[in-house]
N, C-alpha and C positions, 0 to 999 in steps of 0.2 A: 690620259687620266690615270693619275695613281690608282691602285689597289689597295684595300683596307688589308689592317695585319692582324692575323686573326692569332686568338689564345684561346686554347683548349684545354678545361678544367675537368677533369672524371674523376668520382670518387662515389661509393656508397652514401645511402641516402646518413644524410646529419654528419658527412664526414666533415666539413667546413667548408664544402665549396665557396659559400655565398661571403663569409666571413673573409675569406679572401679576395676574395672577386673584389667587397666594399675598397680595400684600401689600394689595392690595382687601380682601378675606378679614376680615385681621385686623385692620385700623382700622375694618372696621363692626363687629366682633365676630365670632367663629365662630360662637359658639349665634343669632347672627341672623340668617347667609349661608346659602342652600341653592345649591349649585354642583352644576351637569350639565352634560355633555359630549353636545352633539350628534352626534358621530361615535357615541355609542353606536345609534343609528338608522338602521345601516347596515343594506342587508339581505342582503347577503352576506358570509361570513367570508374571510379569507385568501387558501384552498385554493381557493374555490368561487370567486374573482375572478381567478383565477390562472386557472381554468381557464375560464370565457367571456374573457377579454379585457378586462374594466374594471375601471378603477382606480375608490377611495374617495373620489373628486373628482367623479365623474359624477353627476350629480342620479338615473339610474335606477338608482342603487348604492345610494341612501337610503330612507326609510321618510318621506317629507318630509311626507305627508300626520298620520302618525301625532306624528312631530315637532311640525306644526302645533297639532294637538287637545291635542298634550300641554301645550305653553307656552301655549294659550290657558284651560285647565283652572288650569295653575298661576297665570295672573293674575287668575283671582278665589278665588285662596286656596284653592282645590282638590285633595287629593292627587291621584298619579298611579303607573302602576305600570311604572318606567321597564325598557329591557333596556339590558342591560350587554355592551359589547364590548370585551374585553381585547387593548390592544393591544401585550401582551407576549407573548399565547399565539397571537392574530390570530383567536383563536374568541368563540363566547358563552359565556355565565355569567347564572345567573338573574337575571331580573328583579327591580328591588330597591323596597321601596314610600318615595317621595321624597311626605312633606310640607311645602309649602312655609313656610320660614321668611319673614322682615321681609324680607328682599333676595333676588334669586333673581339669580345669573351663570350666564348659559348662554354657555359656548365650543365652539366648534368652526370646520368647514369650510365649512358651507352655512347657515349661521343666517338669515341675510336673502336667501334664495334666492324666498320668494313675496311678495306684498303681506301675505298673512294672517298670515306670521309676523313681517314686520317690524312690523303693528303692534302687535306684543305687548309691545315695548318700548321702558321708558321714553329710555332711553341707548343711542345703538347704536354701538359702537369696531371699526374694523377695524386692523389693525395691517399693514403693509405695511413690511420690511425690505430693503433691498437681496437681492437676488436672490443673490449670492456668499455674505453674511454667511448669510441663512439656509440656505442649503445646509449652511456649516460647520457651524451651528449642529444640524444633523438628523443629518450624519454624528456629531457628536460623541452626541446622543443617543440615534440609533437603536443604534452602536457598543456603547456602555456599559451603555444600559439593554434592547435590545431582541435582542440577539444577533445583530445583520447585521454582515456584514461592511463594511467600507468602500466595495470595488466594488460589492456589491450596494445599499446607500444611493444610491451617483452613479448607477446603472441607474435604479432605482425613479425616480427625479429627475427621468432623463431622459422618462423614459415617462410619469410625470405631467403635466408640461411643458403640454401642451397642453389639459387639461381644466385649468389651473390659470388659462391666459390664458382659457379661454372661460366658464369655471363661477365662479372663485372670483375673482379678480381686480376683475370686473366689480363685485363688490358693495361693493367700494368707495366707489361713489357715493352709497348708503345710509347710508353714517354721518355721525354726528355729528362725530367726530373721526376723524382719521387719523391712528395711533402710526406713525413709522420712527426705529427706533433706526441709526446709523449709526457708522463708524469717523471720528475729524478728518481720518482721509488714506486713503489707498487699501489702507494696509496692513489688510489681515483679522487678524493676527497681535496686534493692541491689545487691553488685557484690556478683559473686557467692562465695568468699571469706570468704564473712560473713555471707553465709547461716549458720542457726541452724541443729542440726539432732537431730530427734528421734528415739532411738531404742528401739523397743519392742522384749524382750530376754524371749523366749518362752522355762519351763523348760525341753524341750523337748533333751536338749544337758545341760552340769552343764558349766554356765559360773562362769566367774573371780567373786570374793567377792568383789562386789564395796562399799557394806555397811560400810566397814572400814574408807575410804575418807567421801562417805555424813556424815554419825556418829561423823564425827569430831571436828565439833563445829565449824569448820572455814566458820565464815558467808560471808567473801569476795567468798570463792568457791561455798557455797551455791545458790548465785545469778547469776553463769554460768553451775554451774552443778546441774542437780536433780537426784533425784533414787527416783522413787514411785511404789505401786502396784497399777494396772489398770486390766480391762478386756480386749482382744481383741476377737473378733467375739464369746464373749462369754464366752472366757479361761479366767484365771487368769495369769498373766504374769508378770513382772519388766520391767518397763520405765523406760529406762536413757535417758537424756536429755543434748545436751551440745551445750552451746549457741556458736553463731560465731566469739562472743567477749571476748572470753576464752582467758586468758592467755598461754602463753606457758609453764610455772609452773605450772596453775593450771590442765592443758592437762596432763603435763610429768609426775604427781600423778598418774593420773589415767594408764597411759601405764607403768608405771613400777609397779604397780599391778598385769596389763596383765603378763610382764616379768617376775616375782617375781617368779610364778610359773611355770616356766622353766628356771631355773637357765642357765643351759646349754644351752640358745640360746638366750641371752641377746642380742645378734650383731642386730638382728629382732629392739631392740627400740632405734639404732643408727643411727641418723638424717643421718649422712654425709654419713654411706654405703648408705643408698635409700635413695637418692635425689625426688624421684618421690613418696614419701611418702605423700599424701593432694596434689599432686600437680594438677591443674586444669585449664584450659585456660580461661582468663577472656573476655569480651565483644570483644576488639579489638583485641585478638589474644595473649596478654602479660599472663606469667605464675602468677598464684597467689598462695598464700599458704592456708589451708583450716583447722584447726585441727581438728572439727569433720570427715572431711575426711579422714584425718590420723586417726585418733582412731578408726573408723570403718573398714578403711581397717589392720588395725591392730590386731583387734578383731576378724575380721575374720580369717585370718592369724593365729592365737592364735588359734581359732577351729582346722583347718586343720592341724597344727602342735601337738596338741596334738592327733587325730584320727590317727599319724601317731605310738601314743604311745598304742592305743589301739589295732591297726594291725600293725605292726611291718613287 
């Protein structure tokens, strides 16, 4: 019996986990993604963190043990009997019985917080957005979806603040990739449409050969697309860069690269099957189109598709 191919999403809370996870989701299939949320593993609710003093960032807020046994259960194709933490009510809700499908996306806060859980997975993405944007970004949805207030959001903020630089931050170093979605200017105000991304491709997995495209002399791509070498926390890595004023041409280069080397799943960089490809809710609620969004959930996609060729 095969083994599910597990992806591992970490990032501060409203950094876009979930936004990504959606269009992952639907280019491998639904009926073949099983998605959980490590924040359900907390082990205290709301009220009861309010009242000792710790925020859902602290490693001793979590169940990390249980967390552990449970993604190592899930990768060898083993159910599991997860608990479920609402973070619209801030309480629990029963535990719900998760078997795993072909692909398993675990998101949350502390997913590669031990050795034993980071090696439960094949692919591991942290996502790290400028500190401003994602602020905005949790005001807007704790606001909408959660019932806080504005002030109460910037509070919570601030008082995370500090298990954020010591707990979640750090795990950075763990990934394969590093998503930051960012504005072209300082303005926060840009729809998120036209945010930029950086990804930093850590040779820790063999990505796609993008040097073919930068190498090409086309200076018109040159000024939405980059490829450079950089350090990150020290490592040597590959920067690519794709501004949010990319063309659709100069995008559809880059993702039929990805494609190229999977001949046999080309359907992955066909707009009309996933419609939910970049797709993203803009300020008032209307769908917007994103292509770095698309090419990173793409890219990642790309990972997990071929780890399925590694374990078969």
């Amino acid at each position: 019996m095969s083994r599910p191919i597990i992806l591992g999403i970490v990032g501060d809370s409203a950094a876009g986990k979930t936004t990504l996870t959606k269009g992952i989701a639907q280019v491998l299939g639904a009926e073949n993604v099983t998605v959980i949320c490590t924040d359900d593993y907390h082990r205290y609710d709301r009220k009861q963190r309010a009242e000792i003093g710790i925020t859902a960032l602290h490693p001793d807020c979590n169940y990390l043990d249980i967390m552990q046994q449970h993604l190592s259960l899930l990768r060898t194709g083993q159910a599991i009997l997860k608990p479920v933490y609402s973070h619209k009510t801030g309480s629990f809700e029963p535990p719900v019985y998760i078997k795993p499908g072909k692909f398993v996306i675990a998101e949350g806060l502390l997913g590669y917080s031990t050795r034993a859980t980071r090696d439960c997975y094949d692919i591991k993405v942290y996502l790290a957005p400028p500190e401003p944007l994602r602020a905005k970004w949790k005001v807007k949805r704790d606001t909408n979806k959660r019932g806080y207030t504005e002030e109460q959001v910037l509070a919570e903020l601030k008082k995370r603040q500090p298990d954020s630089e010591e707990f979640i931050q750090p795990q950075r170093q763990w990934s394969d990739i590093v998503v930051s979605f960012y504005p072209p200017t300082d303005d926060l105000d840009q729809t998120n449409g036209h945010l930029n991304v950086s990804l930093v491709l850590r040779p820790t997995v063999p990505h796609p050969d993008f040097t073919q495209i930068i190498n090409s002399g086309n200076g018109n791509f040159e000024s939405a697309i980059r490829l450079e070498l950089d350090r990150d926390m020290g490592k040597p890595v590959d920067v690519l860069e794709v501004d949010g004023h990319a063309t659709l041409q100069q995008v559809n280069q880059l993702e039929q690269i990805i494609c190229s080397d999977m001949p046999h799943l080309r359907s992955i960089c066909d707009r009309e099957s996933n419609p939910e490809l970049g797709k993203i809710s803009g300020t008032t609620g209307e769908s917007l189109q994103s292509y770095p969004l698309a090419l990173t959930q793409l890219l990642i996609t790309y990972h997990m598709l071929k780890a399925t060729q590694i374990h078969p």
